[in-house]
N, C-alpha and C positions, 0 to 999 in steps of 0.2 A: 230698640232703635234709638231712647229718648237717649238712654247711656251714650251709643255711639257720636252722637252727636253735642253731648256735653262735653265727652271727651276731644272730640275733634275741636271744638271751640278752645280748649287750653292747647291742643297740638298746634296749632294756627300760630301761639304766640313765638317768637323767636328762639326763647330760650330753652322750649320745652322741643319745641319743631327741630331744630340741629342736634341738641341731646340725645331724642328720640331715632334722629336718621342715622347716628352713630353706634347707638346699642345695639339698632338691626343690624347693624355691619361687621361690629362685633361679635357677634353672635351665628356668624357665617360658618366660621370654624368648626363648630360645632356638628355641622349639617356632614363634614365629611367623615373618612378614618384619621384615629383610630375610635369617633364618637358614633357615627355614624346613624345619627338623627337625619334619616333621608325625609320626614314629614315636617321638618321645620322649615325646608326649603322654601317651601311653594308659600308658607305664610310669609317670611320674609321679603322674598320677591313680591307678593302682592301688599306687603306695608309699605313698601318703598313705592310702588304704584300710586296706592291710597295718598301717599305723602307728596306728591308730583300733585295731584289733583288738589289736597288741601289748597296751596300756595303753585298754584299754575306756573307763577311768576319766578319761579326758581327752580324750576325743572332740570335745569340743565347742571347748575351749581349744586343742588340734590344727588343726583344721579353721580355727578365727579365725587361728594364727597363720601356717598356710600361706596363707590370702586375704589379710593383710596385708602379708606381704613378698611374694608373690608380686605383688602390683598397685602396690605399691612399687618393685618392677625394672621394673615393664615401663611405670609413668606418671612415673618418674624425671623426664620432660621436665615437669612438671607447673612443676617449680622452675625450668625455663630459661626460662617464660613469664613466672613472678613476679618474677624476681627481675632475670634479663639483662637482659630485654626491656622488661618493666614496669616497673623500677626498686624493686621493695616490699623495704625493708629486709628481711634475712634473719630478724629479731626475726619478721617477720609470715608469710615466704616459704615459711620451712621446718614451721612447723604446721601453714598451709593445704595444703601440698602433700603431708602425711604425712595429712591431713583425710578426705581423699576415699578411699584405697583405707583407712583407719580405718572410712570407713562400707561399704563394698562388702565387705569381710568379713567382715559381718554376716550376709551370705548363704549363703556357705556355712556358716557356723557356723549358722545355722539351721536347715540341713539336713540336718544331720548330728546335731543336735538331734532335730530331726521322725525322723530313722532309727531311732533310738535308741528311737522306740518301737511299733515293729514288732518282735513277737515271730515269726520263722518261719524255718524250716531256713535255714542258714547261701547254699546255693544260691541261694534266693530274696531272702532279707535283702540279699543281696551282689549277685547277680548281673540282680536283676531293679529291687526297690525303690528303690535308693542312685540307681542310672541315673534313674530318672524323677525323682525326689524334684531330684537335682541339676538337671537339665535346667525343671523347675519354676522353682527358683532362678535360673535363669541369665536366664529369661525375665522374673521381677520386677524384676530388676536391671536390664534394659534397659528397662522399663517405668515403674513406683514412679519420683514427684519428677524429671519429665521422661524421667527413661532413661538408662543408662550402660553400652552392651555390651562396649568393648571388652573381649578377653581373654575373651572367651569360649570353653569349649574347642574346639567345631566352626570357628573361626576358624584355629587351627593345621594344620585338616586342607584349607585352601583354599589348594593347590598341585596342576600335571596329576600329581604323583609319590603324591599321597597317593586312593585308590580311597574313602575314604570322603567327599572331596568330590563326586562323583558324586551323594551325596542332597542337594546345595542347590537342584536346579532341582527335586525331587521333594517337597520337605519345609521349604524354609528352611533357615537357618543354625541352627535350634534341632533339626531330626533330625539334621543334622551334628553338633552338640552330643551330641546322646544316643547315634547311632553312636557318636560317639570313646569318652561313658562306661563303654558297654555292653563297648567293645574293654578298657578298661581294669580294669574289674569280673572280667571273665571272664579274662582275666590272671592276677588276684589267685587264682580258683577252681582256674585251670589248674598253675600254679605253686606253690600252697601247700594241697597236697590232701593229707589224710592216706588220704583213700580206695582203693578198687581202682582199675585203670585204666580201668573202665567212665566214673568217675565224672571222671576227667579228663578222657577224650576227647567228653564233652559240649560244656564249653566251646572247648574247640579246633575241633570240629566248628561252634559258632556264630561264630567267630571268622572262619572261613573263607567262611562261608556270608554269612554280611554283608559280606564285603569283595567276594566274589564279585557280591553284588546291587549294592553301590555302585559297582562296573567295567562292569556293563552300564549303569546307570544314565549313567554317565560318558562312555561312549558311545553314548548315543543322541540322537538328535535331537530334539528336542521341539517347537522354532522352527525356523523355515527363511529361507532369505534370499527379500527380497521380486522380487528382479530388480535393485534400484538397488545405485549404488556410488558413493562420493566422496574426495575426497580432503580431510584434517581438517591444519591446521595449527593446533599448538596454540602459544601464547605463554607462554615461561619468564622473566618479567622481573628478576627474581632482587635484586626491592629490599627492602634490611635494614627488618626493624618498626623499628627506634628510628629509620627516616628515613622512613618510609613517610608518615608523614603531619606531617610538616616543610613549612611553609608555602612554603619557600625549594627543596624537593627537589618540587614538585608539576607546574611546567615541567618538568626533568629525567624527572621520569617518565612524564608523560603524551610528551613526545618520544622515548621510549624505546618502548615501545605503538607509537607513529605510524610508527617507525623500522621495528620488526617484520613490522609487517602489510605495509608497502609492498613488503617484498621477498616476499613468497609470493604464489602465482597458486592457491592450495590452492579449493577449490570452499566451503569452510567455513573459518572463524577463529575460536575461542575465545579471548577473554583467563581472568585467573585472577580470583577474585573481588576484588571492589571494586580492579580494575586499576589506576582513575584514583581518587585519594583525593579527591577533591572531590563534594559534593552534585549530581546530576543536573541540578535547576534552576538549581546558584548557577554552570554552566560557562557561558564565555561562548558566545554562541550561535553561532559559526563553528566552536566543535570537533568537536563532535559530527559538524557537516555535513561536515566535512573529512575522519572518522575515516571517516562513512559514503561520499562520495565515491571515497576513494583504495581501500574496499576494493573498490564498486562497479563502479571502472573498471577492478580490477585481474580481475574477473567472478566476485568473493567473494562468500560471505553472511558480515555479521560479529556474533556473539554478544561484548556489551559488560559487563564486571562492573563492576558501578556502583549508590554507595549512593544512593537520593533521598526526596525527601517522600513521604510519604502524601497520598492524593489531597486528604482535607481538609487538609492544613498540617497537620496537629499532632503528626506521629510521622516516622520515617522507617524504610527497609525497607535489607535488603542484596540488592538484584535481580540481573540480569542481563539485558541489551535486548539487544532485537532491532533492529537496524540496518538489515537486507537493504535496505527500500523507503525509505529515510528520506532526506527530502530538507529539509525545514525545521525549525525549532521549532515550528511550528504542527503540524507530522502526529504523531497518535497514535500510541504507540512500545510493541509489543506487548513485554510483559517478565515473566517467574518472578522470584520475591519469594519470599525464606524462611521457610519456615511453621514449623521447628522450630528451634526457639533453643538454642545452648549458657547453659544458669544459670549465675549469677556474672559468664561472657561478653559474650554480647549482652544478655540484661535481667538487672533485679537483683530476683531476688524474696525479700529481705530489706532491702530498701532503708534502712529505718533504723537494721539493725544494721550495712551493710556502706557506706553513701557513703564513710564516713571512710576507707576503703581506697583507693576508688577516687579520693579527692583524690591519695591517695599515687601512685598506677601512674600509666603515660602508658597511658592506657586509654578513647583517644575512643571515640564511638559503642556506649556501654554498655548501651543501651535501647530494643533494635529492635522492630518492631509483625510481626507472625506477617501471612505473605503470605495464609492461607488454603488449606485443601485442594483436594487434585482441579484444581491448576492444568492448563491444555493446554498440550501440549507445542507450541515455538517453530518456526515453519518456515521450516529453512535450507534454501537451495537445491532440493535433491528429499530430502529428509530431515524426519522429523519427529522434534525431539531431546526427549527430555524431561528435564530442567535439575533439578540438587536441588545445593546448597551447603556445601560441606565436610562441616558434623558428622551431615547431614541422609544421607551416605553410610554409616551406621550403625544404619539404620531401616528394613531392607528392607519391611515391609509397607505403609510409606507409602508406598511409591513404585510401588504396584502399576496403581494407578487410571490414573495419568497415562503409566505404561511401555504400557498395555494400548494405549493411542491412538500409542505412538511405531515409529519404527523403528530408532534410535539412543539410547542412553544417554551425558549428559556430565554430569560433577561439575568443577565450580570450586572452588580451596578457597585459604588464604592460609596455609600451615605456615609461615610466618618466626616465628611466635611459639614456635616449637617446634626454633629453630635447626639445626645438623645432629644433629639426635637421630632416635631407632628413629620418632617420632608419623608422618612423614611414610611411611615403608613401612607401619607396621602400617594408617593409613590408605587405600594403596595395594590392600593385601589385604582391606580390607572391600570398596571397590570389583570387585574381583575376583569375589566372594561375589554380589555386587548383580548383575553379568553372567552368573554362572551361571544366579542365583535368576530373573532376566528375561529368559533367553535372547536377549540381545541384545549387540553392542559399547559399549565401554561408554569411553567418550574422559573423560582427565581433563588438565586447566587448572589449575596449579597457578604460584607467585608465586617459589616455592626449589624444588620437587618434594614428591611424586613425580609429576612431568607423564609419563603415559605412556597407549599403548591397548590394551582389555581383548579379547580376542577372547568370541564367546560362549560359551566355553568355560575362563574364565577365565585364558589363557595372556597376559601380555604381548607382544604384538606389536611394541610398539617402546616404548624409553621417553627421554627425556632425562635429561644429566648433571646429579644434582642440586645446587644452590648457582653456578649457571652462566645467564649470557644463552642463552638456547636458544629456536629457532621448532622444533618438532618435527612433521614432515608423515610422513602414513600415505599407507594405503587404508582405506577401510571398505566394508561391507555394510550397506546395511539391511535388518533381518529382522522378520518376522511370525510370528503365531501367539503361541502360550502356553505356558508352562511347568505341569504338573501343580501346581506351586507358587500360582504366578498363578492356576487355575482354582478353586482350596480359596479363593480369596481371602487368602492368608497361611499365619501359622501358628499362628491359633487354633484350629480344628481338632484339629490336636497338639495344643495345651496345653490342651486342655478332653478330648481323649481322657485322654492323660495324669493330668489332674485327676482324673476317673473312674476311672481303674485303682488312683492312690492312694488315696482313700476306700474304695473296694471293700476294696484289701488292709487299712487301716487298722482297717475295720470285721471283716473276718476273722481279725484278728490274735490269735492266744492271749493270753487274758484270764490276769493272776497269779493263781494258787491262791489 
């Protein structure tokens, strides 16, 4: 303890104090995929705790500057989308891309804000309130101005190694969230007690006690397989965004697609989203027929990513069709349409402060129309999949309505805008998250990676090399039933207990003399 406290004396000083709170922050990235140190979390989050108590007096300025450099390493790709891909001068690249995790934290410095005024024994203040207050936070943030979870801390803990994943099929990705804070909270109590040892082996005893509940959780069933089984072959087309939608590379690619599927006999085919870069109605009408034929005779069902109109003409979606029965252009072509938009991405909801940027990017199809909730899920083969679109794999409570009706989960997503950077793992591992929380397999279709399949238990079962032409063929399961997750309908629930616990304590907090 004398160490702890020698050291704390040089942590105290200015220069070692900000240093120190930026190495934890860097060091964030780490805790996710493809490193997937889910035990560094809960230190981190309790050094940053420790670091707010050093220096009281800077809690808030602390807390902002660990969420900015922290979401700064870990959305680093932000700039390979502006700038490689898109072309936007660095004059514009490198602010917009410092932009965003400049506003995300805000959230934790909020929080830590709101802590700050909770009067109660140092146990509670630490070990009870900061947990929920953050986990509060974390859920605004994925919420507020469309949503933006990733980096959340229960996302570091969605690996089979780490027993606190165990609560996402029981609670969502937001009690994984507040498990990891609660490990890291009580960390801080365990380790930095000036108390008897009564008073430490509290927290050690909750330490254990939760980890324990999250390893049974982790093992048990919740879902069960229906009886069916298929076999998925997924499509890795692995075409560069700056050629992706080159008028001249649009043969080449849809021939590449055509090339793919021909050699799998797989019972399902996924391409990745918007496979073929052309409009739905503007292809000529033998492709389609030809795409759906060769998989047909090959005795496929084939899921097609492809952008089209909206049925009045005036908008257009990023979907994904169904193929299986298709024989003409006159047959109706059952298809999931993205209902949750990346901002700035797919639409522009500052359109008059921002076109002038987007004259700058090569950034077609900037203004998608929302498919609508509660879609049904698409039926391939003896499978009922239900379809959600890259960023839409960051949204678990949306996708509960349409998982309830499936027995397979698939995500399509295009990461080429994100080059070989961490975007395509870390969005691997929400997927991950989405198969715990829905108890089901969960197949992703991806354009560079990460094309891989999620077992219901969130293990990869296979994946392909990413940045590489790759068809990747499984097995799967279809499964049924529901997750404790799925039955609360999400995880408001949580955040409205939660909500209540902090009002309560808010309201009982020692008032100043």
């Amino acid at each position: 303890m004398n160490i702890t406290r020698t050291l704390e004396h040089y942590w105290r000083k200015p220069l070692f104090y900000w240093l120190l709170a930026v190495i934890i922050a860097l060091a964030t990235p780490l805790t996710f995929a493809p490193y997937y140190h889910f035990w560094l979390m809960p230190l981190l989050f309790g050094a940053l705790i420790r670091l707010t108590e050093i220096r009281p007096e800077r809690t808030v300025s602390t807390a902002y500057l660990f969420g900015f450099t922290a979401y700064s390493a870990q959305f680093y790709w932000i700039h390979t989308a502006l700038h490689d891909v898109s072309g936007l001068p660095d004059l514009f690249a490198v602010p917009l891309t410092v932009l965003l995790p400049a506003f995300l934290a805000l959230y934790p410095a909020l929080c830590f804000k709101l802590w700050q005024k909770f009067d109660y024994p140092r146990w509670i203040k630490v070990g009870i309130v900061l947990p929920v207050l953050w986990t509060l936070a974390e859920f605004a943030r994925e919420r507020l101005l469309t949503g933006f979870g990733w980096g959340a801390l229960g996302y570091s803990q969605i690996t089979k190694d780490s027993p606190l994943a165990g609560f996402a099929p029981v609670g969502g990705i937001h009690l994984v969230t507040l498990a990891t804070a609660f490990i890291g909270s009580w960390l801080v109590l365990l380790v930095d007690n000036s108390g008897r040892l009564k008073s430490r082996l509290m927290p050690l005893c909750f330490c254990v006690a939760l980890c324990t509940v999250g390893l049974i959780a982790q093992n048990t069933d919740f879902t069960r397989p229906d009886g069916s089984s298929a076999t998925v072959a997924l499509l890795q087309g692995n075409i560069p965004q700056t050629l992706k939608w080159n008028e001249d590379q649009v043969v080449p690619t849809i021939q590449k697609y055509y090339n793919q599927l021909s050699k799998t006999r797989a019972d399902i085919i996924i391409t990745p989203e918007t496979a073929i870069p052309v409009m739905r109605q503007n292809l000529p009408e033998d492709i389609l027929t030809q795409f759906a034929e060769q998989a047909q005779s090959n005795g496929s069902a084939l899921a097609l990513g492809i952008s089209q109109y909206t049925a009045d003409g005036n908008g257009y979606e990023n979907a994904v069709v169904n193929l299986s029965n298709y024989r003409s252009p006159s047959d109706a072509v059952p298809y999931y349409a993205k209902n949750h938009l990346v901002p700035f991405g797919e639409y522009k909801p500052l359109p008059l402060i921002t076109n002038f940027l987007y004259r700058l990017m090569n950034m077609p199809l900037a203004d998608f129309r929302r498919g609508g909730e509660g879609q049904a899920p698409l039926v391939l083969k003896n499978q009922r999949v239900a379809f959600n679109i890259c960023y839409e794999d960051g949204f678990g409570d949306e996708l509960i309505a349409t998982a309830r009706q499936s027995t397979l989960l698939a995500n399509v997503s295009n990461m080429a805008w994100y080059g070989d950077s961490n975007a395509m793992y870390q969005q691997l591992q929400q997927s991950q998250a989405r198969a715990m929380e829905l108890g089901r397999y969960m197949v992703r279709a991806t354009n560079t990676g990460a094309t891989a399949i999620v077992s219901p238990k969130g293990s990869i079962v296979a994946a392909a090399e990413p940045n590489t032409d790759a068809v990747l063929e499984s097995h799967i399961k279809g499964y049924t039933g529901e997750t404790p997750y799925m039955r609360m309908g999400g995880s408001y629930w949580l955040i409205g207990l939660l909500a209540a616990v902090a009002l309560v304590l808010f309201a009982l907090r020692r008032k100043p003399e």
